[in-house]
C-alpha positions as CSV (number, residue, x, y, z in Angstrom):
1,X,15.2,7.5,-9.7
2,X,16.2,3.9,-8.7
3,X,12.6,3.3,-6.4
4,X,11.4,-0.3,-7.3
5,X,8.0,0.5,-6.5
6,X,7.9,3.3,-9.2
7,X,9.7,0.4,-11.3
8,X,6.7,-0.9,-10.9
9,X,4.4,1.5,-11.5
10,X,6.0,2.4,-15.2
11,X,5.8,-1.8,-15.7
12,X,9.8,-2.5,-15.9
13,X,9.2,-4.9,-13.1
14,X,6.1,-6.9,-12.9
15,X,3.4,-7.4,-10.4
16,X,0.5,-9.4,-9.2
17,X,-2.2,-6.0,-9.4
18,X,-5.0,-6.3,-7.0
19,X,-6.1,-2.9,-8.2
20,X,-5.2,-0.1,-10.1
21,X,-6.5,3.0,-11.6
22,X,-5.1,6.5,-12.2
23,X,-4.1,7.2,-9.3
24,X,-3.4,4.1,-7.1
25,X,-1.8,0.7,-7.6
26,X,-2.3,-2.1,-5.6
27,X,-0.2,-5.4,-5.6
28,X,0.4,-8.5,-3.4
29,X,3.3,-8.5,-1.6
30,X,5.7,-11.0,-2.5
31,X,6.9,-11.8,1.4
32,X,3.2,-11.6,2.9
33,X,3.0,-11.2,6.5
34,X,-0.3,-12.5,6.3
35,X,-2.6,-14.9,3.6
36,X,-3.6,-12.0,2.4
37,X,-1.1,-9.0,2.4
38,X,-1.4,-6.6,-0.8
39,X,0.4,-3.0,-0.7
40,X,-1.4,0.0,-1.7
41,X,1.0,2.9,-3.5
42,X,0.0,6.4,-4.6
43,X,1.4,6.5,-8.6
44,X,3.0,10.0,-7.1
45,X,7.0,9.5,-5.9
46,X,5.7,10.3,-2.4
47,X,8.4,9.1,0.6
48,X,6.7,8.7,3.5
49,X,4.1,10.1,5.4
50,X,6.4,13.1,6.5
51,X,6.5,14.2,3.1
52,X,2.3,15.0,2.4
53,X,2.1,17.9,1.0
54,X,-0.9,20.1,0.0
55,X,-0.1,19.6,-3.5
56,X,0.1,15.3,-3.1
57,X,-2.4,14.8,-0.7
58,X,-5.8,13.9,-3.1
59,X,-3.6,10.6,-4.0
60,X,-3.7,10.0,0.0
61,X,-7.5,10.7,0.0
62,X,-7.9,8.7,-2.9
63,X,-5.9,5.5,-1.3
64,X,-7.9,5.7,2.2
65,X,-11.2,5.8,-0.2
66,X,-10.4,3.2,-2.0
67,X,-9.0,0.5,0.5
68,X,-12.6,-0.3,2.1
69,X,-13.6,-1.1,-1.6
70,X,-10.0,-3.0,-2.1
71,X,-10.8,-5.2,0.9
72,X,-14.1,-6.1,-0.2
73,X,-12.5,-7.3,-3.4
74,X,-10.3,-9.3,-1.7
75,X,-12.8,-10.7,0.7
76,X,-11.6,-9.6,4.0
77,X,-13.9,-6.8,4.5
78,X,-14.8,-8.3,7.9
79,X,-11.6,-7.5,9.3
80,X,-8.0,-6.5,8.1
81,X,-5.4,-4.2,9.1
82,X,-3.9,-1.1,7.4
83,X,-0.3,-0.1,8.0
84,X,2.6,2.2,7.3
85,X,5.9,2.3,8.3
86,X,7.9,5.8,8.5
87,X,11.9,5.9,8.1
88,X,14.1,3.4,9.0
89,X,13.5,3.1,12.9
90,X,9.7,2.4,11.6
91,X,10.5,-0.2,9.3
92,X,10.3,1.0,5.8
93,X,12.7,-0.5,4.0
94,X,11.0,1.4,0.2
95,X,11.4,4.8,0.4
96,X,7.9,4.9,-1.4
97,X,4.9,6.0,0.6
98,X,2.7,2.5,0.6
99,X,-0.4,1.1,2.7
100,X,0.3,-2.5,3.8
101,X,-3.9,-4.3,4.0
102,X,-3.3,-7.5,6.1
103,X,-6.1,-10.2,6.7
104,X,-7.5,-12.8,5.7
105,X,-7.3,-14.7,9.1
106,X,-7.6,-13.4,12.8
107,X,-5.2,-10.9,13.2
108,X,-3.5,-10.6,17.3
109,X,-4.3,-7.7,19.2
110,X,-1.8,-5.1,19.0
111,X,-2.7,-3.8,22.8
């Protein structure tokens, strides 16, 4: 599998880990949209969204436990933004379900 976020995941290409355990990595992005922007990948090859299955979905559980906690770490617990982009016309450009956490400053209002 050529994925560069399961790459990272086996350590062939390095990171700067906010988190990890068994289950979840978390790692700053290396073109933040924010000052504080840090992805948030299941350690599953998991697409997108569209592909949660029964069978994957306790590393989904896991990541949407574990962000709250994640935030606090990073100190933006007072506000930050969680987001996930599906298929091309949504703006993934890795084919590797991940959680973008944005904050770290006032974020605009999205409407």
């Amino acid at each position: 599998m050529d994925c560069i976020f399961c790459k990272i995941i086996a350590g062939e290409i390095p990171s700067k880990k906010a988190y990890e355990d068994e289950y979840i990595l978390a790692f700053y992005d290396i073109v933040p949209a924010a000052p504080v922007h840090v992805l948030v990948i299941p350690k599953v090859h998991i697409e997108s969204l569209n592909s949660i299955k029964p069978e994957n979905i306790d590393y989904i559980s896991r990541i949407m436990l574990k962000i709250p906690e994640i935030s606090k770490d990073l100190k933006i617990a007072n506000g930050y933004r969680v987001v996930t982009n599906i298929g091309d016309d949504g703006g993934q450009t890795v084919a590797h379900l991940h959680f973008h956490i944005l904050g770290g400053h006032k974020l605009a209002n999205m409407g």
